[in-house]
Structures are given as C-alpha cells and as structure tokens.
C-alpha positions, 0 to 999 in steps of 0.5 A: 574259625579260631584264630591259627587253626587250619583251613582245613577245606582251603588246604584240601583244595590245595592237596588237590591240586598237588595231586594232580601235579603227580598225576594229570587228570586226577583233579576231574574238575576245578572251579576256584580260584585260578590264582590258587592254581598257579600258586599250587604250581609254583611250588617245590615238586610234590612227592607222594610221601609228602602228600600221604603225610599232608592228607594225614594232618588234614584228617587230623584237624578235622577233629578240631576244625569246627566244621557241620557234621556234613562238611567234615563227614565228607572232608573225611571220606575225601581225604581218606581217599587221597591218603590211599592214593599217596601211598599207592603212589608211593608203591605201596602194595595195596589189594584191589578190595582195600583200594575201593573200600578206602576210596568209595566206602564201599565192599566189593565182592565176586558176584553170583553166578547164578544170578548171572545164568538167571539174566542170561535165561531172560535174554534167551527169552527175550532174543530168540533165535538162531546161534548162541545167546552172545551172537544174538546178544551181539546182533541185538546190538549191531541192529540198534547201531548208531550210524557214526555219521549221525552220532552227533546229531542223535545226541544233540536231540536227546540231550534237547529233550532230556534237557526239557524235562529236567528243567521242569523237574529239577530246575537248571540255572538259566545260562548252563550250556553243555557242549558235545564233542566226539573223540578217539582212543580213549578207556571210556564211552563218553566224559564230562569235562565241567568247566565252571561257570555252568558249562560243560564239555561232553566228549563221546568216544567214536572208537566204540560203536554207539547203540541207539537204545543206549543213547539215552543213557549215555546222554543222561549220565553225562548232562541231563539229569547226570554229571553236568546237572550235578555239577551246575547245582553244587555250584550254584547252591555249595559253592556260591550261596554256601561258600563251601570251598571244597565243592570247588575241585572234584577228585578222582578216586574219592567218595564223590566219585561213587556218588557222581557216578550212581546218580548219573546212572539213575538218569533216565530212569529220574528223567523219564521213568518207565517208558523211556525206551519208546520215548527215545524211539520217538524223538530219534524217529524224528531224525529218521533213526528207528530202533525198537524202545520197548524191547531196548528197554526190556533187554537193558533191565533183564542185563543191568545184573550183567553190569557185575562181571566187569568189577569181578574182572577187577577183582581176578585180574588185581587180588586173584592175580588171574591170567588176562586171557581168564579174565577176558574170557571171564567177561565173554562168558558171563558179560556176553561182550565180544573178544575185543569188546573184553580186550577194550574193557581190560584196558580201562581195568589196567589203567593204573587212576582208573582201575579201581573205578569200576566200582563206582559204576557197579556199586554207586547204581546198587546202593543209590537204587535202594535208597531211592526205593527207601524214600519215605511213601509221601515223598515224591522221586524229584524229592530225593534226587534232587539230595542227590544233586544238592548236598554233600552225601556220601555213600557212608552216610547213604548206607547209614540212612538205609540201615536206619530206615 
C-alpha cells in the first residue's frame, strides 16, 4: 500500500462497526481485533449522515486502493450496501425494490401466480383428502411436529450426522464446535451467532413449531454445510492464511448476506442429496421419532415455488403500500400458512434491519441453484461448493458467470 493511502479494508471494519453503534445487531458477526472494537466504541457518536459520507469515501478510494479484483469487487458491493442503509437512516424514503437491489445486487419482482396454482395442483396430488388443500396442507404439517420436548435432542442428532459428512466431503477444522440452544419471541426459526475461533452458537426459536421433515434443513442451513461451515472456512483460509481483514466482520443487509444465506439453503441438498428425506427419517428413527421422508421430500420440492409469496408480501406491503390484512391474506392464499402463521410472518417483514431480508432467502436459493446447475460436466457438486464456502463471491459476480456460460 502506498505511502498515505487509505486502508480501505481496515477502515471498512471500522464503519462496520459504527454501524452497528447506530443499530445493535447489524454487524452479525465479528472476529478481529477486540482492541479495534473498543477504540470503535470510544468515539464521538456516529450519525447516519456521517456514516453515508464515510461509505462514500471508502467507495471512492477504491479506485486507487490497489486491491485484486476480487477484493475490491466485493468491498464495492459491501459498501454500497451500507451507503443505502445510512441514508435509510437518515430518513430517506427508500422503495423496498431499491433497498434489495443496493443491498443484494439483485432485482425483485412479484411472482407468477400461475406457477403458485401450479405447486398448489401438486400438493392436491400429493395430500389427498378431505378439507381444503391449506387444511391438509396444515395437518401435513402438524403430523411431522417435533414433540418441544425432543426438539434439543432431534437437532443434536442431525447436526452429528450432517457433521459426519460434511467433514469427508468438504473438510472442517479440527477443533470447530457448534452449540444449540432453543430461545423464545424472536422473527426468525433458527440463528447462527459464529463467535470466532471455529465456534458457533446456534439458537432455534421454540415459539414456532418445528417439523421433523424440516429438521434437516434447518440444521443444515444453520451449521452443516451452511453458515457455521462458511464461517470456519473464510476464517481459516481469507482471514488467517490470506489475511483479508474485511472477512473479519459480517454485515447485515450487504451482498454477503445473499451469499450466506443461498448457500446455507442449498445444505441438504450438498450434504446429502437426493434421498435426503429417508435418510433424516432413518437417523431420528433411532430416537423414536418417525415421520414419512419420502413424502417429506416430495411435498418440500413441489412447495419450494411457494418460498415466493413471502418476498411478494415484502413488495405489497412496502412499494404497493397494501393494507396488512391484504397482505396477510395475501400469504394465506398463496403460501398456505395459517392466519397467525401469516401475522408471525408479517412481523419479520416489519422489522425495520430486517424487512429487506427476505430476499436474500428467495432470491440468494434461485440464483446459487443455477449456478450450481451451470457447473462445467467434469466438475463434481463438492467442487463448486466448496467456491461457495471459500472465496469472496458475490451475487454480482455469479450473475456474471452465468451469462457468461
């Protein structure tokens, strides 16, 4: 770095944790130097106008920093995104389409309809019965409950057998340790808080009920192969051996964000494959919990379309300007969710940080889904995941792979 010029990854962390000065839980995780956290916190207060001006300077010594294309490639994307959440700060009115396209580098839009009728027609097919296909939906669900009291105890086991296979396919370090705890009134089912250090802390929501076909899923978005694997790998390779500062902190409402969260729902899927749903049945057999993995399997593939309706809430509720009850009857309809079901989902869109993060859910499983589809014949699944666990991608950059294939 030349003499005088800016630190651009140092003082990125640094506006990171500025933010989150402003706004507890915006920085998700961070790993550095406590010492440059305590020094963050012995300054004047932020403002979000200071801020905004800082992410601006920060995006304009970019240009000069001398960064690989990579590192600055992803510095501009975080950036970007913290320039828009200053000025949202800030009270600037900002569309919900314009918030997810400055965070996430990707477009949203209402979805189709007729492909919503087109998963529900499958459903009909695949949950016969009695009563409208949202009560049979709903009694498909209540049968695979998890009983709360072996909630603990069916996550433990799925997260040993993920764990298992995730080491002889993609490679952990040898002291990384994940810990589960369950917790109550929170927006979300489950959270990985990574501490550093290889170590995470996993909180499952007890407030929602917890199916045993969905178990899976939640274990391997949360730790194996999903956010805990991600986060041990970038530390182990970006941070330690690469030295890249900025994988240090993880910011919320930024590109990684998408990133984080499409690969974690791709976990099952890279851990286990097809199958996945007999094999789940097969290690919570062992704890006396029985549910049908086949059909668990079938129904979760024929409803991943569904997944939709939820950012599509996002869109009538903050750009349509929709009333809530036509919004949450908006969800009930298309995503077959009960009322308070609908009500609990409303309020994760309403949450001021985190109403715009929807999308990285919707949108960050459609785009890393092609690109895993797009991978070269020769080149096994493990192969291109593993990118994803490794290096510094962004969904700009995926995007620009894929039109370049």
């Amino acid at each position: 770095m030349a003499a005088g010029a800016v630190d651009v990854p140092l003082e990125y962390v640094r506006l990171g944790l500025r933010f989150d000065r402003v706004e507890p839980g915006f920085v998700d995780a961070y790993t550095g130097d406590p010492r440059l956290r305590a020094q963050v916190a012995d300054e004047p207060a932020p403002t979000p106008q200071g801020l905004r001006n800082q992410a601006r300077a920060l995006l304009a010594e970019l240009d000069v920093a001398g960064l690989r294309r990579d590192r600055a490639g992803y510095l501009r994307g975080q950036l970007t995104g913290l320039e828009c959440t200053a000025r949202k700060m800030a009270g600037e009115p900002i569309g919900f389409v314009d918030e997810v396209r400055a965070y996430f580098q990707v477009d949203v839009a209402l979805g189709d309809p007729g492909e919503y009728a087109a998963a529900h027609a499958e459903l009909e097919r695949l949950l016969p019965g009695s009563g409208t296909l949202a009560e049979r939906y709903a009694v498909h669900r209540r049968r695979e409950e998890c009983p709360p009291a072996r909630l603990e105890v069916a996550v433990h086991a799925l997260s040993s057998a993920l764990r298992d296979r995730v080491r002889g396919r993609y490679g952990l370090p040898e002291a990384e340790t994940v810990r589960y705890e369950v917790v109550t009134d929170k927006p979300w089912s489950g959270f990985n808080y990574y501490e550093g250090g290889y170590r995470s802390r996993v909180a499952i929501n007890a407030d929602l009920p917890h199916r045993l076909g969905q178990l899976p899923h939640l274990v391997a978005h949360e730790s194996y192969p999903g956010h805990h694997t991600e986060h041990c790998r970038k530390e182990q390779g970006l941070v330690e051996r690469d030295q890249h500062l900025e994988h240090t902190i993880f910011l919320v409402n930024t590109p990684e964000c998408l990133m984080a969260e499409g690969l974690a729902d791709l976990g099952v899927e890279v851990a286990v494959g097809d199958g996945w749903g007999a094999w789940s049945a097969e290690v919570l057999a062992d704890l006396g919990l029985h549910f049908d993995g086949a059909l668990a399997e079938r129904v979760a593939a024929v409803a991943a379309p569904l997944n939709r309706v939820r950012q599509d809430a996002a869109i009538l509720l903050h750009d349509r300007h929709a009333d809530p009850d036509v919004v949450i009857a908006h969800l009930q309809r298309w995503g077959l969710v009960s009322h308070d079901r609908a009500v609990q989902q409303l309020r994760f869109l309403t949450d001021p940080l985190w109403r715009a993060y929807i999308s990285t859910y919707v949108e960050g499983y459609q785009l890393l889904s092609r690109w895993l589809a797009a991978r070269p014949v020769e080149q096994p699944v493990a192969d291109r995941f593993l990118r994803l666990l490794d290096e510094p991608l962004t969904p700009a950059g995926v995007t620009a792979e894929l039109t370049a294939a």
